[in-house]
TORKOL-4160 file (C-alpha; in steps of 0.2 Angstrom, whole numbers, padded with zeros to 4 digits, m for minus):
414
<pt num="1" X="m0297" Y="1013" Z="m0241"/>
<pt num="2" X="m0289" Y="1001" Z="m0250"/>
<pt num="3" X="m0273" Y="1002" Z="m0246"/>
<pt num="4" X="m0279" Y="1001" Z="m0228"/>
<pt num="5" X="m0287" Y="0985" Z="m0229"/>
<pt num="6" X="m0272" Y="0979" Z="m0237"/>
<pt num="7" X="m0260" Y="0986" Z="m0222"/>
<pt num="8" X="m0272" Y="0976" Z="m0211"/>
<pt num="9" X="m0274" Y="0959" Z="m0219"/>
<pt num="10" X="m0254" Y="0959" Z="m0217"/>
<pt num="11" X="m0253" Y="0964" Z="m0199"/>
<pt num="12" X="m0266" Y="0949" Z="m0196"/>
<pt num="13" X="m0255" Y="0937" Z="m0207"/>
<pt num="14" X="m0240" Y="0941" Z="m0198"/>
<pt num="15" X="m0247" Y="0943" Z="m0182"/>
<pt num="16" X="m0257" Y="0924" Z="m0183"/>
<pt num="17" X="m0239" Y="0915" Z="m0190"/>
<pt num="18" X="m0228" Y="0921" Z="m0177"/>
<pt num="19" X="m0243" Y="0916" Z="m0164"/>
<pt num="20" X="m0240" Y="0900" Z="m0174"/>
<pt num="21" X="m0224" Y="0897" Z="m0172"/>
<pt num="22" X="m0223" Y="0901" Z="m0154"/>
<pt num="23" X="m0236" Y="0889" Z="m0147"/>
<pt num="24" X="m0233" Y="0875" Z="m0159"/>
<pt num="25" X="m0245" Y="0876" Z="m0172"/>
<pt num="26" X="m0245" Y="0867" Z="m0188"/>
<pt num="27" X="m0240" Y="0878" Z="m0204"/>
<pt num="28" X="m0251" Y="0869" Z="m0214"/>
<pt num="29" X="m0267" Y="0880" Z="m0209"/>
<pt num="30" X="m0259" Y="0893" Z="m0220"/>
<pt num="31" X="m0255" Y="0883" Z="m0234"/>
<pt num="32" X="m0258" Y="0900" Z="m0247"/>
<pt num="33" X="m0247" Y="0911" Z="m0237"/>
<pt num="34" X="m0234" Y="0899" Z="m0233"/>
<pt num="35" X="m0222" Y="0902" Z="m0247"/>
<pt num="36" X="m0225" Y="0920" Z="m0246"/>
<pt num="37" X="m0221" Y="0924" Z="m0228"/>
<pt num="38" X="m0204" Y="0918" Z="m0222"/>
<pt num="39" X="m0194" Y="0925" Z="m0207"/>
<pt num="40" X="m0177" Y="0932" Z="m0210"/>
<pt num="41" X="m0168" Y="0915" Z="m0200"/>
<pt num="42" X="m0175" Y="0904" Z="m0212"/>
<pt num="43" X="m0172" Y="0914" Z="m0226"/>
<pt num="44" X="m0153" Y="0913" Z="m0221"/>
<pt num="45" X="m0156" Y="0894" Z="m0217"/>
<pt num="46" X="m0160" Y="0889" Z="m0235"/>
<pt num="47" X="m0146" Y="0899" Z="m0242"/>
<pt num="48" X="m0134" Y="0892" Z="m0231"/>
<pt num="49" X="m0141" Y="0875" Z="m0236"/>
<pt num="50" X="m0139" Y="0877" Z="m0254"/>
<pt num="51" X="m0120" Y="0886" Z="m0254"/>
<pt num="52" X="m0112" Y="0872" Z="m0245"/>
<pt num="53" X="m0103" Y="0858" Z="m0255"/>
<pt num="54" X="m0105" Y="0840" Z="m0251"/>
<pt num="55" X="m0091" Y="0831" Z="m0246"/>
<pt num="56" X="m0090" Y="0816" Z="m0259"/>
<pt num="57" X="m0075" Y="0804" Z="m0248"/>
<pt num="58" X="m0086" Y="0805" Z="m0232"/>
<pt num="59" X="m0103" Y="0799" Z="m0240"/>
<pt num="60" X="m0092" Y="0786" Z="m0249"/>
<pt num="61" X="m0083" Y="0778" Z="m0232"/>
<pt num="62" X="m0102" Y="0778" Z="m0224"/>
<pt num="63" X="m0109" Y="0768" Z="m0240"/>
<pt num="64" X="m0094" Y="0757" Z="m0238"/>
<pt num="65" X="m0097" Y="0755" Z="m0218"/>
<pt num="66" X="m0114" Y="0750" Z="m0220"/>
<pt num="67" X="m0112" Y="0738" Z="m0235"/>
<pt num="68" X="m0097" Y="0729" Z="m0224"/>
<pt num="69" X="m0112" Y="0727" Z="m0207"/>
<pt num="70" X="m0124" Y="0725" Z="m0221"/>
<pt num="71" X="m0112" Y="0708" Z="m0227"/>
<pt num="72" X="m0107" Y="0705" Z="m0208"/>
<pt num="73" X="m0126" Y="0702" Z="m0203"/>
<pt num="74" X="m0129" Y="0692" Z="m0220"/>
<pt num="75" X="m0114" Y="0682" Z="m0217"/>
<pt num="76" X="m0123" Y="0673" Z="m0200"/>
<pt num="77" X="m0137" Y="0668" Z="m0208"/>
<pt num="78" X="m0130" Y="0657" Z="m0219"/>
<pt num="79" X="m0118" Y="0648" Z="m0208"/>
<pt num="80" X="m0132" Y="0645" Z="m0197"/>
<pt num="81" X="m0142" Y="0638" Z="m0213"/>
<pt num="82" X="m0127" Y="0627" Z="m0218"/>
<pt num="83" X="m0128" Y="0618" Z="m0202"/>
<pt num="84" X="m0145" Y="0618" Z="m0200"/>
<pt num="85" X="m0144" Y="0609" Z="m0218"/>
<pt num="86" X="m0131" Y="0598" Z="m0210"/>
<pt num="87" X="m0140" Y="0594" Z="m0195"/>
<pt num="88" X="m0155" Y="0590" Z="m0207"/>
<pt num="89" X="m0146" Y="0576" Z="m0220"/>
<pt num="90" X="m0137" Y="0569" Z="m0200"/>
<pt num="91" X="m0157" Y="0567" Z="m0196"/>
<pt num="92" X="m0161" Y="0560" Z="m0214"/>
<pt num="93" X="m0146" Y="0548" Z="m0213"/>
<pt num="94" X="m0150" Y="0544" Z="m0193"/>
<pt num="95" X="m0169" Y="0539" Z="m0199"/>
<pt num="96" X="m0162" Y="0530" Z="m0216"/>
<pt num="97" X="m0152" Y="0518" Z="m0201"/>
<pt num="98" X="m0134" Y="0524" Z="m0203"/>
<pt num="99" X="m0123" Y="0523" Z="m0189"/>
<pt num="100" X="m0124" Y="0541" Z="m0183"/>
<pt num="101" X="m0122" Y="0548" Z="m0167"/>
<pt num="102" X="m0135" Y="0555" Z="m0157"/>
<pt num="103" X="m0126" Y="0571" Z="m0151"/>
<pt num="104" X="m0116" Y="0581" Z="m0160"/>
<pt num="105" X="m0106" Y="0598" Z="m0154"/>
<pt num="106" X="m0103" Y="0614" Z="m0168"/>
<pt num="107" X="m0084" Y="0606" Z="m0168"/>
<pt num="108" X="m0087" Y="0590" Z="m0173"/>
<pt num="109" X="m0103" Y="0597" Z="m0184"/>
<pt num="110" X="m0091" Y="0610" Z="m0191"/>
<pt num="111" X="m0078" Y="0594" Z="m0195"/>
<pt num="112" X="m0092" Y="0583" Z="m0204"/>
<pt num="113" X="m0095" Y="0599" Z="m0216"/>
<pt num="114" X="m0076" Y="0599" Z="m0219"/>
<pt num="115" X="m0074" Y="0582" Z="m0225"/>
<pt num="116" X="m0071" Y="0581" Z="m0243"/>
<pt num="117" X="m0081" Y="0568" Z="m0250"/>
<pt num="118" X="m0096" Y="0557" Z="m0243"/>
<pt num="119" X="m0087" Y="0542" Z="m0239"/>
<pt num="120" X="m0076" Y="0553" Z="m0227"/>
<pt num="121" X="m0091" Y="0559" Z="m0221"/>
<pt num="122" X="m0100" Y="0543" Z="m0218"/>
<pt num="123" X="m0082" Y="0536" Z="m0207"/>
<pt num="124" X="m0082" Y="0551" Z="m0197"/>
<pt num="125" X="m0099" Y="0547" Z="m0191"/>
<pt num="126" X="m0097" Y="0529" Z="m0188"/>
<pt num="127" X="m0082" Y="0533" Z="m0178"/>
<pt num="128" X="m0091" Y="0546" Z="m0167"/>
<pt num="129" X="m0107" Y="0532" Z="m0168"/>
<pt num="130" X="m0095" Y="0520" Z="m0159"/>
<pt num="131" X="m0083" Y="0532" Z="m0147"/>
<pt num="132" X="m0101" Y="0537" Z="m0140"/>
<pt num="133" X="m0106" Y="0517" Z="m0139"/>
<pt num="134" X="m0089" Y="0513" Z="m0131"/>
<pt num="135" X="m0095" Y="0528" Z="m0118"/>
<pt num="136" X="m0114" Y="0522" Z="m0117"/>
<pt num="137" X="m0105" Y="0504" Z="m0112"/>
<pt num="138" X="m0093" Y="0513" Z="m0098"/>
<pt num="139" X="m0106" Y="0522" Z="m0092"/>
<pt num="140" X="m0117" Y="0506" Z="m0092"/>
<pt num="141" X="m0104" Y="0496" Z="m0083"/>
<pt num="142" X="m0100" Y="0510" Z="m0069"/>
<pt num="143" X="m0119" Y="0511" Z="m0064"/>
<pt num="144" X="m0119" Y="0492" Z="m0061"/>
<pt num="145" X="m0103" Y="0494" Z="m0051"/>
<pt num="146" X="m0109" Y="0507" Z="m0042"/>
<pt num="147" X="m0125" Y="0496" Z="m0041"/>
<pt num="148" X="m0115" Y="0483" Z="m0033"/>
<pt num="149" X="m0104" Y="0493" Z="m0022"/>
<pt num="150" X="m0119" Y="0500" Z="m0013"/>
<pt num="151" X="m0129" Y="0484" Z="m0013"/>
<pt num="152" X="m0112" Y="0476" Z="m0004"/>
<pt num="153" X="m0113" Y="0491" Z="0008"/>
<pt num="154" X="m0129" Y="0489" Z="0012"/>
<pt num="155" X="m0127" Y="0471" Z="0016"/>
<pt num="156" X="m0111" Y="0477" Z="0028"/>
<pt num="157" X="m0121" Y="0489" Z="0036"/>
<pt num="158" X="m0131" Y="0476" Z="0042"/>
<pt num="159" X="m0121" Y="0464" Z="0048"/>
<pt num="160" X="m0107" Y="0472" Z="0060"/>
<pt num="161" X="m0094" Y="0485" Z="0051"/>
<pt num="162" X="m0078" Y="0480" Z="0056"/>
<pt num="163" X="m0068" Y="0496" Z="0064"/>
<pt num="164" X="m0054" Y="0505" Z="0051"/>
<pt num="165" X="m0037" Y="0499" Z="0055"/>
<pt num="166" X="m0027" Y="0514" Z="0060"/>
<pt num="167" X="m0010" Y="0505" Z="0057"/>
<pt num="168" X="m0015" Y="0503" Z="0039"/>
<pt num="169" X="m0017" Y="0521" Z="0035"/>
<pt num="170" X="m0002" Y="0525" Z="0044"/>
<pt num="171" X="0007" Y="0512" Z="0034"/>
<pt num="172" X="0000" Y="0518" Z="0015"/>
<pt num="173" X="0006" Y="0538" Z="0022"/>
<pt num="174" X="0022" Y="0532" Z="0025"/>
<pt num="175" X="0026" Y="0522" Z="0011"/>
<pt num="176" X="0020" Y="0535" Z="0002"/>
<pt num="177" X="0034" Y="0546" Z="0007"/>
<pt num="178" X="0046" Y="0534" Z="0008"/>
<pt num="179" X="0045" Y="0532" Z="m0012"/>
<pt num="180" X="0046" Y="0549" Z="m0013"/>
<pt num="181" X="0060" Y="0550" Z="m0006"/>
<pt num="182" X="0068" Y="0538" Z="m0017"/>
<pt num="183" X="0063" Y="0546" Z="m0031"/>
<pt num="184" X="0071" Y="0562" Z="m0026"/>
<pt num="185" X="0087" Y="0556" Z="m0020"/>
<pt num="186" X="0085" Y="0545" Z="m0039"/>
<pt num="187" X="0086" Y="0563" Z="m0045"/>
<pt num="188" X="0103" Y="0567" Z="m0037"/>
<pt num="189" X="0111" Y="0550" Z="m0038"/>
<pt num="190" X="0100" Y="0539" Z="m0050"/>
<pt num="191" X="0104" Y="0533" Z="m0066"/>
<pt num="192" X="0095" Y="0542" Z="m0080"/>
<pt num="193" X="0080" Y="0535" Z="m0090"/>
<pt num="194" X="0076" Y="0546" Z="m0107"/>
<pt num="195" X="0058" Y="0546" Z="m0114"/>
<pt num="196" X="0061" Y="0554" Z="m0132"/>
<pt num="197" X="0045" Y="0565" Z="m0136"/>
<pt num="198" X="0047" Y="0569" Z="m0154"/>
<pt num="199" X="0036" Y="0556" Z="m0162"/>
<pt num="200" X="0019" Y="0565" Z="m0160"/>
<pt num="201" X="0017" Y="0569" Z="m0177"/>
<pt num="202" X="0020" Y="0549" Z="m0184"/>
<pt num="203" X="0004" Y="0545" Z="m0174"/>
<pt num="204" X="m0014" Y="0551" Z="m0170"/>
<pt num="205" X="m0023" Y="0559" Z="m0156"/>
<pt num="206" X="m0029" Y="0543" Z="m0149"/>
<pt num="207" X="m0009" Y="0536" Z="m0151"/>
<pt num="208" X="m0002" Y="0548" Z="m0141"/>
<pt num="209" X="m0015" Y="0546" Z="m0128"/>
<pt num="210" X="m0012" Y="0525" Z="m0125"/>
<pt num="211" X="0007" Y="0532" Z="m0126"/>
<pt num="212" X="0005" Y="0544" Z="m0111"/>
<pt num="213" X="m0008" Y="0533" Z="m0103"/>
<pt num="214" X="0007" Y="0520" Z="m0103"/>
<pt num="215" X="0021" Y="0533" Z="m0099"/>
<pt num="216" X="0010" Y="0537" Z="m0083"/>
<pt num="217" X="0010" Y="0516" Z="m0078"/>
<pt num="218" X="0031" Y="0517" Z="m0082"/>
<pt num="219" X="0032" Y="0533" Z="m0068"/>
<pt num="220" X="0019" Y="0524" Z="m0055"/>
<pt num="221" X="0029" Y="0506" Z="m0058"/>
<pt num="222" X="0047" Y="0516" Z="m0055"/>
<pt num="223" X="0040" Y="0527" Z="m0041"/>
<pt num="224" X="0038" Y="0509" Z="m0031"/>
<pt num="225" X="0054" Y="0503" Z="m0038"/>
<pt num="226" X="0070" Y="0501" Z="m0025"/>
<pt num="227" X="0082" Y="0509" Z="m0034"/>
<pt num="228" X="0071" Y="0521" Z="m0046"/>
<pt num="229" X="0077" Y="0529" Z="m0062"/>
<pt num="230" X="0079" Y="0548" Z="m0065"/>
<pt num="231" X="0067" Y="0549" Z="m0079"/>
<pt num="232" X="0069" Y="0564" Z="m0089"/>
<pt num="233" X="0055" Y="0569" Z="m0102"/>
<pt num="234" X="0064" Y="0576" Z="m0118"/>
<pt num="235" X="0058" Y="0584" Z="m0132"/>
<pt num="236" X="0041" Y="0590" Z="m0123"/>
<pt num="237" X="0034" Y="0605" Z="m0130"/>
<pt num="238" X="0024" Y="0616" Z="m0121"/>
<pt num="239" X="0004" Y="0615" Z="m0129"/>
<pt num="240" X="0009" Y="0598" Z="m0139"/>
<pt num="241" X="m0003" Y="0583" Z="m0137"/>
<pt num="242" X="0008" Y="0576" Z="m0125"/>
<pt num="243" X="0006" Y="0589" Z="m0113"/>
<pt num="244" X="m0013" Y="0590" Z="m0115"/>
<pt num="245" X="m0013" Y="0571" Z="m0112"/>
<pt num="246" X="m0002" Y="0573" Z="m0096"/>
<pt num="247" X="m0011" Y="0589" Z="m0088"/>
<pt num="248" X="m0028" Y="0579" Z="m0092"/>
<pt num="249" X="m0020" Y="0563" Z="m0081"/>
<pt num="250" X="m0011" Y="0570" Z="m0067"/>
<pt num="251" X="m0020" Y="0589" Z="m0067"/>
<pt num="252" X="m0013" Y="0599" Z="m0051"/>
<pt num="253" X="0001" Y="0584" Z="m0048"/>
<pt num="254" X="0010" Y="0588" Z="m0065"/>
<pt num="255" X="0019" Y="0603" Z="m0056"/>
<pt num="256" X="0023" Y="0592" Z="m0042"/>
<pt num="257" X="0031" Y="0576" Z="m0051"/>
<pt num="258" X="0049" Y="0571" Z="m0048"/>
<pt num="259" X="0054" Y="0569" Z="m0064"/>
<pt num="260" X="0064" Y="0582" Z="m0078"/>
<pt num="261" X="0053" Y="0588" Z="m0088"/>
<pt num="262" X="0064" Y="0600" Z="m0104"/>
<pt num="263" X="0060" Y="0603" Z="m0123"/>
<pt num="264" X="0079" Y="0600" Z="m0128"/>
<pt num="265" X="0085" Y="0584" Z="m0136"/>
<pt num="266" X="0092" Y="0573" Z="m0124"/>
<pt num="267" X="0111" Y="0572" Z="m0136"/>
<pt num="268" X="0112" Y="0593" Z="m0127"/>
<pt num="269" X="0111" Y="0588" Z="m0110"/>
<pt num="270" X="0121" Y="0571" Z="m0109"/>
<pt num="271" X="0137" Y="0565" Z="m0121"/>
<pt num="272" X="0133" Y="0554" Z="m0133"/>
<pt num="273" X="0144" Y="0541" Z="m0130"/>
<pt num="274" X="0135" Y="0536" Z="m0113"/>
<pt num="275" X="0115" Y="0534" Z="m0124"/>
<pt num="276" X="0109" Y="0517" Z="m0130"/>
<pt num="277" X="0094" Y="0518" Z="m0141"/>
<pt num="278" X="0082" Y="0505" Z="m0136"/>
<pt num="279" X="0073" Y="0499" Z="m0153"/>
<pt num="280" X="0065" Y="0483" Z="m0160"/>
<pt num="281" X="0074" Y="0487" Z="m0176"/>
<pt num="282" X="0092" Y="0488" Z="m0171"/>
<pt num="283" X="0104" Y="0473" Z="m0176"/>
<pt num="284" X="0113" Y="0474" Z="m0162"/>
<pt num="285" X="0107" Y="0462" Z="m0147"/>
<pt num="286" X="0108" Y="0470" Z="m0129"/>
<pt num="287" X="0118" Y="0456" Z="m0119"/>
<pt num="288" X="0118" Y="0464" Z="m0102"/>
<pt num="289" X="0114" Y="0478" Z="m0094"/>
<pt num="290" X="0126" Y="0493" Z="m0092"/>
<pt num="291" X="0124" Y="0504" Z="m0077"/>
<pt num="292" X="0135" Y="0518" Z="m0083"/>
<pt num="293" X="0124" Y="0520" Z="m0099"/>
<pt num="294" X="0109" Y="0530" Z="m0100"/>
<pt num="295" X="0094" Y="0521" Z="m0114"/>
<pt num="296" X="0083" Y="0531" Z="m0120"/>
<pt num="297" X="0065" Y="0524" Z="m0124"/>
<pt num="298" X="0054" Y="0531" Z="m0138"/>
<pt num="299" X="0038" Y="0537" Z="m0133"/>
<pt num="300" X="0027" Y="0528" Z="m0148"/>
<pt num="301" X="0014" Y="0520" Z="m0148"/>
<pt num="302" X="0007" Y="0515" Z="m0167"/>
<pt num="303" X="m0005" Y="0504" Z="m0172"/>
<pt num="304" X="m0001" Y="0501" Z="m0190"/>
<pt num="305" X="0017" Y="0498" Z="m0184"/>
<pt num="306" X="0030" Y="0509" Z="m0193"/>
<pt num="307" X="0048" Y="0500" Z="m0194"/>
<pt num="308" X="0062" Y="0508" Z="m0193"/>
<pt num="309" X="0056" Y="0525" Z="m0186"/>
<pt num="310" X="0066" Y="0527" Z="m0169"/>
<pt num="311" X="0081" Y="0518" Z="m0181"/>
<pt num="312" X="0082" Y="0532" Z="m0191"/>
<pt num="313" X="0079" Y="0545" Z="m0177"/>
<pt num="314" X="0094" Y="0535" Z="m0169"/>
<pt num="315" X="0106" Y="0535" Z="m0183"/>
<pt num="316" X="0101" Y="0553" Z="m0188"/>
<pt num="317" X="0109" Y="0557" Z="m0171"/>
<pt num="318" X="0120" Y="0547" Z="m0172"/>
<pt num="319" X="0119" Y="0536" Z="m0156"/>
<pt num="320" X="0119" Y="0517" Z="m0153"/>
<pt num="321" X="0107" Y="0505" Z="m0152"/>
<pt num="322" X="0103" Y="0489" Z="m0145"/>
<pt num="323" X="0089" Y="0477" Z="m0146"/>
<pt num="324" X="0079" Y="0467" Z="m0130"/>
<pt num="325" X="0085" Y="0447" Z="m0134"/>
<pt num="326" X="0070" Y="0439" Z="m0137"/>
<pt num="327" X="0073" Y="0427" Z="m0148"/>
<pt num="328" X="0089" Y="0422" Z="m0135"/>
<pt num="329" X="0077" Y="0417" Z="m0121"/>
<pt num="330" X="0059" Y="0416" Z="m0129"/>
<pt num="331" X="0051" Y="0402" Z="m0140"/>
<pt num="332" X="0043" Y="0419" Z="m0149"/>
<pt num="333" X="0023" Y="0412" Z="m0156"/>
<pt num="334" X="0016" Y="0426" Z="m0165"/>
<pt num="335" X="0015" Y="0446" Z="m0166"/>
<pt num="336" X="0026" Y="0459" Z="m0168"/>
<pt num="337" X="0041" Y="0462" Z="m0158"/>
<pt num="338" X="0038" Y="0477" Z="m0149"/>
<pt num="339" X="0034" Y="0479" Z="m0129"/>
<pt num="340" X="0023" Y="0493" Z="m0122"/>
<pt num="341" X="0031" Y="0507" Z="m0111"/>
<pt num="342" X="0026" Y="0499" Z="m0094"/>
<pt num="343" X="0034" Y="0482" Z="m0100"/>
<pt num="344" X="0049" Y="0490" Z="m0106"/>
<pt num="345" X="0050" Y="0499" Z="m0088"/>
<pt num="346" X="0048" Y="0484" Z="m0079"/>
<pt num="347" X="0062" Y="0476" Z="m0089"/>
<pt num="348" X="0073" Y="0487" Z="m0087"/>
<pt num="349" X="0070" Y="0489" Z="m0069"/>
<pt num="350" X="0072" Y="0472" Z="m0066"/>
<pt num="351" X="0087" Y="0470" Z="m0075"/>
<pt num="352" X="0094" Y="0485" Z="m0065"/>
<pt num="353" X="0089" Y="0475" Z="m0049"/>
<pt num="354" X="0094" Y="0457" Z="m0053"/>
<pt num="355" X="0102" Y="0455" Z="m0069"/>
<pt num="356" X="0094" Y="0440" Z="m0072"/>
<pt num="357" X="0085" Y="0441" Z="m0090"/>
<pt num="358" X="0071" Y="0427" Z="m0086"/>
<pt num="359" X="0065" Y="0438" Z="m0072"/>
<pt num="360" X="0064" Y="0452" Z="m0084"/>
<pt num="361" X="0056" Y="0444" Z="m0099"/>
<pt num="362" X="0043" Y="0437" Z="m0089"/>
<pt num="363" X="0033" Y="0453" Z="m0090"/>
<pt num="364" X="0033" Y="0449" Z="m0110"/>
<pt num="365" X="0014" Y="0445" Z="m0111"/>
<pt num="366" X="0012" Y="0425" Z="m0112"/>
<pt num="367" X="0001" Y="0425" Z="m0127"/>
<pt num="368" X="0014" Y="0430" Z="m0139"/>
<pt num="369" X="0030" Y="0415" Z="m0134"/>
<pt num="370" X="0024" Y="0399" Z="m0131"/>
<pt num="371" X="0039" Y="0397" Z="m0116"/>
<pt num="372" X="0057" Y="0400" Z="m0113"/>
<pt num="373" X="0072" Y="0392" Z="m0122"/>
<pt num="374" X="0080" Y="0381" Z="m0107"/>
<pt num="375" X="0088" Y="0367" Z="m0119"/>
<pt num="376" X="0103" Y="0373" Z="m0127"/>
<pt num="377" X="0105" Y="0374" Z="m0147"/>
<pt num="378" X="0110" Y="0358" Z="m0152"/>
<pt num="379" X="0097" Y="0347" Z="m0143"/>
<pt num="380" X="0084" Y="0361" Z="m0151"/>
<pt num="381" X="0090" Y="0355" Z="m0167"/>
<pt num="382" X="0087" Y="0336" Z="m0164"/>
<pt num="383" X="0067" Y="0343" Z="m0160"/>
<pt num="384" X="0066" Y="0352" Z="m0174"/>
<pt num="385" X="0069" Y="0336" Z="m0183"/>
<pt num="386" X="0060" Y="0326" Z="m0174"/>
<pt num="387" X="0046" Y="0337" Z="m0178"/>
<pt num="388" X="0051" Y="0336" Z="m0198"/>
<pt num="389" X="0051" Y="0318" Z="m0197"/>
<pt num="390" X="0032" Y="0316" Z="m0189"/>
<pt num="391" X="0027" Y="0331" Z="m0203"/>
<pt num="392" X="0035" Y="0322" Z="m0217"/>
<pt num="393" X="0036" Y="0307" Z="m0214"/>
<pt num="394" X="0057" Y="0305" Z="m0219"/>
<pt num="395" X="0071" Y="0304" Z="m0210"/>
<pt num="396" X="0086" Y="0317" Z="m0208"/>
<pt num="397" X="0098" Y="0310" Z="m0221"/>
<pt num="398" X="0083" Y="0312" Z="m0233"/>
<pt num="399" X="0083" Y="0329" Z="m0229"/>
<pt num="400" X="0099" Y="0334" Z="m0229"/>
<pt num="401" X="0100" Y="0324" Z="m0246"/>
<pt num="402" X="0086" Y="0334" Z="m0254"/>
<pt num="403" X="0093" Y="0350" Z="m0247"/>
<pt num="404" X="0109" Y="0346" Z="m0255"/>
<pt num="405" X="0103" Y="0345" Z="m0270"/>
<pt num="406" X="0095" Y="0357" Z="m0270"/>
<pt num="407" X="0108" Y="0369" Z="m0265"/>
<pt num="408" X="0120" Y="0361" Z="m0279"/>
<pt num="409" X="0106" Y="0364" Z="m0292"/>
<pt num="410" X="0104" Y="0384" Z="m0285"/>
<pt num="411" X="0125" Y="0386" Z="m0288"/>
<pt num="412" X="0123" Y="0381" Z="m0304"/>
<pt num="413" X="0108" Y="0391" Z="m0310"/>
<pt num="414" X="0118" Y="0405" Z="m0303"/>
């Protein structure tokens, strides 16, 4: 009898788990029976389970992967706190009444956290402060243009608009290809003009933009010139500052410009007896203008003004050079002795066309010679000491006495 009601009760159990695990009910109602009654799958389940042997490289390499996404996602953060903490003291210094400027990209935010001290820092800012002044002040002065423009308009629009002239357009869009077509035969049969493009790395950003800005007046001035130069662009690497500058000036034109444009130095494309270096610093004075020479012009603009630069770039290639006789036909005042790229263009232009020096040196600017030298050296001398004797008070016999002695007594001492 026993035994019967044994047999049962284990018919019931097993009948009721299989009934369990084929409808989806919870194990847990047999929580007495449950380590009792396995199947024979999950028997072999377990032991499988407990004879495999973990694989100790793998689980390393995954630890690794996660600890480097772990790093990479902690990494973020703080950048993003640093210039939040940067963009905090640049509120803190803007309320304390520095000059700071009111917007700021990540560059130039990522710039300010680069600069090595707080003085550094503090002239980075005033010099953004004032490039977005100067741009408020442009931007002020083009609205009242524009201002004006349509108030002028409107004032034409109510009085009777004269008709456009069609004669006029015609004339500007043949004009405009007559100079092209001077500047392309100048290509064939011109003489050559070098700009030398290796002296980006003696100035700054904004240097070689007043240089291009300048280069692109010299190519408009000898585009409208008679007899144009072939001007050659040499040592112009491709994504250098200069090329920016240009691509930002003439964009889809740049392709289309009549001019030779090459990275080599000019001393591979023509021989070197036939190039005169054009520099302020040469000793030697140009008297007259050669036509079967070909200058070259240094493409430097620099405000500090470094001397003897394109005189050593000269002699290192051992080429000629020759300086513009200013103090031959100029009364020079003040400032230094160096002409912009346009003025040097129109000189040498006019030179080609006339010859004539006075024409050519009158595009020096006027503040810095007080007039030409018409008079020649002698009677120049006889004003000079006219001028000594209304400063000093003594006639030239005085002077030459007391210079005299003076050079006597220097002999001696020497």
């Amino acid at each position: 009898m026993q035994t019967a009601n044994m047999l049962l009760k284990k018919f019931v159990r097993c009948s009721a788990f299989s009934f369990s695990i084929q409808h989806g009910v919870k194990q847990d109602l047999f929580p007495l029976s449950r380590a009792l009654i396995l199947s024979p799958c999950l028997k072999e389940d377990n032991s499988r389970s407990y004879s495999e042997k973990v694989d100790l490289d793998a689980w390393k390499e995954v630890m690794k992967s996660g600890l480097r996404e772990v790093s990479e996602t902690i990494s973020e953060p703080k950048e993003l706190s640093s210039l939040a903490a940067a963009r905090e003291t640049l509120e803190m210094w803007r309320l304390a009444g520095r000059p700071v400027p009111e917007k700021l990209s990540e560059e130039q935010l990522k710039a300010f956290m680069e600069c090595p001290s707080k003085s550094a820092k503090k002239k980075y800012l005033k010099y953004l402060h004032l490039k977005e002044l100067y741009k408020k002040n442009d931007k002020r002065k083009m609205d009242e243009k524009r201002k004006r423009r349509l108030e002028t308009q409107e004032r034409a629009s109510e009085a009777e608009e004269p008709k456009k002239n069609p004669f006029v357009c015609l004339w500007a869009s043949s004009m405009d290809k007559t100079y092209s077509w001077r500047v392309a035969q100048s290509m064939i049969f011109g003489q050559p003009l070098v700009f030398d493009m290796s002296y980006e790395k003696y100035m700054s950003v904004r240097e070689v933009a007043n240089a291009v800005r300048q280069i692109v007046l010299s190519e408009g001035c000898n585009r409208r010139s008679v007899d144009p130069f072939h001007i050659h662009f040499c040592n112009l690497k491709d994504d250098s500052l200069y090329h920016k500058e240009f691509i930002k000036h003439y964009r889809g034109a740049w392709d289309r410009l009549l001019i030779t444009v090459t990275d080599q130095c000019y001393t591979d494309i023509f021989p070197k007896d036939k190039l005169i270096y054009l520099t302020a610093d040469s000793p030697k004075v140009m008297k007259t203008f050669d036509h079967d020479k070909i200058y070259i012009v240094g493409s430097m603009v620099d405000k500090s003004i470094k001397t003897g630069v394109s005189l050593a770039q000269a002699k290192r290639l051992g080429l000629e050079t020759a300086a513009l006789p200013l103090d031959k036909y100029l009364l020079w005042n003040c400032g230094a002795k160096n002409l912009t790229l346009d003025q040097m263009m129109h000189v040498l232009l006019t030179l080609k066309d006339t010859g004539d020096w006075k024409k050519a040196l009158e595009f020096v600017p006027k503040r810095k010679y007080c007039g030409f030298v018409n008079k020649p050296m002698h009677e120049l001398k006889k004003t000079l000491d006219l001028v000594n004797i209304l400063k000093l008070g003594k006639r030239p016999e005085v002077l030459q006495k007391r210079f005299a002695d003076n050079y006597s007594k220097r002999l001696t001492q020497k």
